[in-house]
PAVEXZA-44199 format. One line per field, with one value per residue (C-alpha): residue number from 1; chain; x, y, z; residue in one letter. Coordinates in steps of 0.25 Angstrom, whole numbers, plus 5000, padded with zeros to 4 digits. Layout:
! PAVEXZA-44199
nr <- NUM_... .
kette <- A_... .
c1 <- X_... .
c2 <- Y_... .
c3 <- Z_... .
rest <- a_... .
***
This chain:
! PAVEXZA-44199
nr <- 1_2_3_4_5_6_7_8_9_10_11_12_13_14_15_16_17_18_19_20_21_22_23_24_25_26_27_28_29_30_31_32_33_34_35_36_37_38_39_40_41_42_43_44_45_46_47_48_49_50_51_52_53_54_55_56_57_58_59_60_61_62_63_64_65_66_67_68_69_70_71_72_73_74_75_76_77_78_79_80_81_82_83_84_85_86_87_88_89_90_91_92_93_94_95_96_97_98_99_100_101_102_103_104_105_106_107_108_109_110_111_112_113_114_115_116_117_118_119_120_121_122_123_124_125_126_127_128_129_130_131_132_133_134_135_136_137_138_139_140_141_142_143_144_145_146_147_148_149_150_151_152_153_154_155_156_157_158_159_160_161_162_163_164_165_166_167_168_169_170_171_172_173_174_175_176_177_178_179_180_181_182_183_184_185_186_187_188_189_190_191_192_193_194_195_196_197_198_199_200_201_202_203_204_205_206_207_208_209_210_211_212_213_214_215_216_217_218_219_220_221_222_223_224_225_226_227_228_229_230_231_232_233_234_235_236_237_238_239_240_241_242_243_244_245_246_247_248_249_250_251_252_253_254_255_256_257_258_259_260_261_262_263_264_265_266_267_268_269_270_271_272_273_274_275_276_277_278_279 .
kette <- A_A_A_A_A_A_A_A_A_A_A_A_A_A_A_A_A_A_A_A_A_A_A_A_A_A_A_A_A_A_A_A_A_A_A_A_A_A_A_A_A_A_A_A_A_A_A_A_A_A_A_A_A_A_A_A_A_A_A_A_A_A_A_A_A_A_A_A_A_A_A_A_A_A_A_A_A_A_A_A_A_A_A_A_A_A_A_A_A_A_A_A_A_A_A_A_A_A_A_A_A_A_A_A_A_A_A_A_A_A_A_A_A_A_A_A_A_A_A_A_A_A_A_A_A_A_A_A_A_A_A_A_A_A_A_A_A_A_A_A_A_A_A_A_A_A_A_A_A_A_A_A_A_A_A_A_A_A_A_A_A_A_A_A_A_A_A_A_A_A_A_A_A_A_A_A_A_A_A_A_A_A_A_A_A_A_A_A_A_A_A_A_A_A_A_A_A_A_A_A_A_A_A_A_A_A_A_A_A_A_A_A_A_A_A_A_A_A_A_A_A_A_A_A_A_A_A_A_A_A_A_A_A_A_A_A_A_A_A_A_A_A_A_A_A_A_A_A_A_A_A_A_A_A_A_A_A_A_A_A_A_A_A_A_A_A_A_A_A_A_A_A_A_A_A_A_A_A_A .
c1 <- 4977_4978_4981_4973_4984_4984_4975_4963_4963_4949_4953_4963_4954_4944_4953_4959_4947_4941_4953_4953_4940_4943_4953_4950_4942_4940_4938_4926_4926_4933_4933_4922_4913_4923_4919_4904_4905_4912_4900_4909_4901_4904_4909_4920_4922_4925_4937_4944_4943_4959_4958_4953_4961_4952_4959_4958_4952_4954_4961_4967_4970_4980_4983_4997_4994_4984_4991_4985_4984_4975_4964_4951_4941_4932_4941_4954_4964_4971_4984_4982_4993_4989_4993_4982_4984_4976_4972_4970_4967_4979_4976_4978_4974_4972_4987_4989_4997_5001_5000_5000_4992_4990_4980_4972_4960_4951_4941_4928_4919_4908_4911_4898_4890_4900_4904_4916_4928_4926_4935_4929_4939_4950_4957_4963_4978_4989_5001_5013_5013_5021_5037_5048_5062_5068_5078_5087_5081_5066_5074_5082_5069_5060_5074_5075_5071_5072_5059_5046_5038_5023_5021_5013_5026_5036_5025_5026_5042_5041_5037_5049_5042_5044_5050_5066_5069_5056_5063_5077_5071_5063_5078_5087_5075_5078_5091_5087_5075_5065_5052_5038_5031_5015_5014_5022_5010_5002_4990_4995_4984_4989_4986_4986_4974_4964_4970_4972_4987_4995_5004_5019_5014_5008_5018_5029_5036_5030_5032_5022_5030_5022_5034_5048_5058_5047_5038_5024_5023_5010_5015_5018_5023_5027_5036_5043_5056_5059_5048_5054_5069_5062_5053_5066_5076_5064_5067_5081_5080_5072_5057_5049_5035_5039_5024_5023_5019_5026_5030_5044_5043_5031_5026_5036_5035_5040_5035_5021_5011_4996_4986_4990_5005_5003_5005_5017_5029_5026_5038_5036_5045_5040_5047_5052_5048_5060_5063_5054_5060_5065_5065 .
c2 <- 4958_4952_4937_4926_4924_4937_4941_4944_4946_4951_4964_4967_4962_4973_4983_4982_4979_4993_5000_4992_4995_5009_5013_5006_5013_5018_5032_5039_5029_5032_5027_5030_5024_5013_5009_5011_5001_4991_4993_5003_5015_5029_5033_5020_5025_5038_5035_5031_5044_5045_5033_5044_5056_5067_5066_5051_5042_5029_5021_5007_5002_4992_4985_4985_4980_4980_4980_4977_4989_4984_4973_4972_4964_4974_4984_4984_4993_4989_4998_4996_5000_5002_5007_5016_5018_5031_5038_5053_5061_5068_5076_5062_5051_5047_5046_5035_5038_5025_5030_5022_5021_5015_5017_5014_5005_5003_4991_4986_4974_4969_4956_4954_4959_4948_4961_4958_4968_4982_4995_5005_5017_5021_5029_5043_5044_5051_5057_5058_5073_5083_5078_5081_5079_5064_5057_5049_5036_5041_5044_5030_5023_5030_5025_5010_5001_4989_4997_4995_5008_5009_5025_5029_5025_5032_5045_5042_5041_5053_5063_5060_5058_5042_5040_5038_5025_5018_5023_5020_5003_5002_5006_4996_4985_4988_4983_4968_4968_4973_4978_4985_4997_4998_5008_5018_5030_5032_5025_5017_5015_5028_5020_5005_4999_5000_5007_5023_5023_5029_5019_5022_5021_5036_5043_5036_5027_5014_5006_4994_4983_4973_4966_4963_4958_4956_4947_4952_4951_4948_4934_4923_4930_4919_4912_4926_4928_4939_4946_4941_4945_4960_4963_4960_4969_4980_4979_4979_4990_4997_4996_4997_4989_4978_4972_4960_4946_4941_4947_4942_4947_4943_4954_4960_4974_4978_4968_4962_4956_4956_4954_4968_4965_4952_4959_4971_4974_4986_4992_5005_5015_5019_5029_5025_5009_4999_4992_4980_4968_4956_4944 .
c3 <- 4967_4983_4981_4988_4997_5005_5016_5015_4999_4998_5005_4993_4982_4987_4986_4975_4968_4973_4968_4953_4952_4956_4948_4934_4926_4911_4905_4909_4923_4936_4949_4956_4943_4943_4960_4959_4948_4955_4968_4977_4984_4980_4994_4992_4977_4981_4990_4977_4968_4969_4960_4950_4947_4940_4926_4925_4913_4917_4927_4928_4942_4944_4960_4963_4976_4988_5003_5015_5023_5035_5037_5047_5049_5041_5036_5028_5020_5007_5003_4988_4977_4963_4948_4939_4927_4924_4910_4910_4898_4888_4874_4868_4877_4890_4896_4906_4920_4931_4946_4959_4971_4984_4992_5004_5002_5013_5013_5023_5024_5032_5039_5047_5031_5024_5016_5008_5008_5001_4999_5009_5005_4998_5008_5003_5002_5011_5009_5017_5016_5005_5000_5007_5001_5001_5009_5001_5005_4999_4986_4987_4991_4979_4969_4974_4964_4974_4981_4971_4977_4975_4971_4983_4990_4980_4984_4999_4996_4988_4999_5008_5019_5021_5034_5030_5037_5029_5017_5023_5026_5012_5006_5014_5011_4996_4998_5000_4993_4982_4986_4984_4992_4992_5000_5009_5015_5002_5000_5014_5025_5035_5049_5055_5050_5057_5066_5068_5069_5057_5051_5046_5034_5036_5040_5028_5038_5032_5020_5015_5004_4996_4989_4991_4982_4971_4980_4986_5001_5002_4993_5002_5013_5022_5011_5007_5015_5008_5017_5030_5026_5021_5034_5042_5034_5037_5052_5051_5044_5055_5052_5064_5057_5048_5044_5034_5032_5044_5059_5061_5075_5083_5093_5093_5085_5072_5062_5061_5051_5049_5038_5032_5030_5024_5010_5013_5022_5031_5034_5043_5053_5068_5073_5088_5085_5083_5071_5070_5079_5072_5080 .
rest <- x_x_x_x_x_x_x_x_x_x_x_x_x_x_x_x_x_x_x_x_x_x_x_x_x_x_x_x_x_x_x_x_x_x_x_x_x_x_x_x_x_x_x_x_x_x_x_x_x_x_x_x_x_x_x_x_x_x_x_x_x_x_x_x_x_x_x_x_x_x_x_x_x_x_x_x_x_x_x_x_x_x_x_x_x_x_x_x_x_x_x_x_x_x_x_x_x_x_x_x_x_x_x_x_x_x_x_x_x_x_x_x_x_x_x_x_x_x_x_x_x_x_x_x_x_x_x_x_x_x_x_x_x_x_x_x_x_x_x_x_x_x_x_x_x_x_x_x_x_x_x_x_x_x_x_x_x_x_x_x_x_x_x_x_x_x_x_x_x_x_x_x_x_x_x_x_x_x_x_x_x_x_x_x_x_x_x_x_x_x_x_x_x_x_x_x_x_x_x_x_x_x_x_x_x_x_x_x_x_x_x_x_x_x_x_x_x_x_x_x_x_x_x_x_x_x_x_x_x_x_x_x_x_x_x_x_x_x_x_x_x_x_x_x_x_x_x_x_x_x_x_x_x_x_x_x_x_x_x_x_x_x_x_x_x_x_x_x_x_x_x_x_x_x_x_x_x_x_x .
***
């Protein structure tokens, strides 16, 4: 899935190929038969029984795509969106149901053992707490066809509790462009890898795109002026962190770049912080 352009491609390739291996499997299988099979340990197996509700047949995973959600020397997070397509059983025959994921993919290796990279843990999702009524621009977001939302972010949408003015940007950027959400809070990382700080994204004032106007982020960045004009309307618009590809404004706060954002636009809200400063 990760092309042989992108940073660091191995990292992906060992997610993804976890959570393929994971959550593939025939009648009478299941995912933890599916891991040890494929050399994972049970402790590491275990941390993806969510793959596996308890009335499932079989299972086909399908990678939608795998973002980049932090990366260390020895230690690294994969945000990776996914299709399933899982058969449970009926008077007739088994009856097969779609559902979408993200989730938060944790991964390790041993530089100084020459180790190669390995998923560590899947860690357990999060919500942003029970539903509260809508604003009008959740429901105008959730209705937009200009905005491609991944299903944990229609879920995240769907409890009315992401922050107003995210919702309020991601509407007025659906005036100039077309574009896909990964992830808004579910199966996000909840603080700024590898640091304790809670990130936007865990309290609903972030949003992470992986495609505007038909066109992958992550694809040829530095010959898309689409991203430049998109990240800039974001300020405007009154986004405090604008993270991508490129920084348009040096040290100066607001918009930065790094390894992680290479693949998606972060578009988050601080309370009390300025609009990201273009130069």
């Amino acid at each position: 899935m990760p092309t042989a352009g992108e940073v660091m491609p191995e990292i992906k390739r060992a997610a993804t190929s976890f959570l393929e291996a994971g959550g593939s499997w025939s009648e009478g299988g299941g995912v933890l038969d599916s891991l040890r099979t494929a050399g994972v340990s049970l402790e590491v197996a275990a941390t993806a029984a969510l793959l596996q509700p308890g009335d499932v047949l079989a299972s086909t995973l399908r990678v939608v795509y795998p973002q980049y959600a932090g990366i260390g020397p020895e230690s690294a997070a994969v945000i990776v969106l996914f299709d399933q397509l899982l058969q449970r059983p009926t008077l007739a025959q088994p009856a097969e149901t779609t559902r979408q994921m993200a989730l938060d993919i944790r991964l390790k290796r041993d530089i100084a053992a020459g180790t190669a990279w390995t998923v560590e843990k899947i860690n357990p999702l999060t919500s942003l707490g029970s539903p509260v009524p809508l604003t009008a621009a959740a429901s105008s977001v959730l209705s937009n066809p200009r905005i491609t939302l991944s299903e944990p972010a229609r879920l995240d949408i769907g409890t009315g509790r992401i922050n107003n003015n995210v919702l309020q940007i991601m509407l007025r950027l659906a005036d100039r462009f077309t574009y896909a959400v990964q992830v808004m809070h579910t199966g996000h990382i909840q603080t700024v890898f590898p640091h304790p700080r809670l990130s936007n994204h865990a309290v609903g004032r972030a949003v992470d795109i992986r495609e505007i106007n038909g066109r992958r982020v992550v694809d040829d960045p530095d010959n898309n002026p689409t991203i430049f004009e998109f990240v800039t309307e974001a300020a405007l618009l009154g986004a405090t962190e604008v993270g991508g590809p490129t920084d348009l404004n040096g040290d100066r706060p607001g918009f930065f770049t790094d390894d992680v954002h290479s693949d998606h636009i972060h578009i988050g809200i601080t309370p009390g912080n300025a609009p990201a400063h273009l130069r």
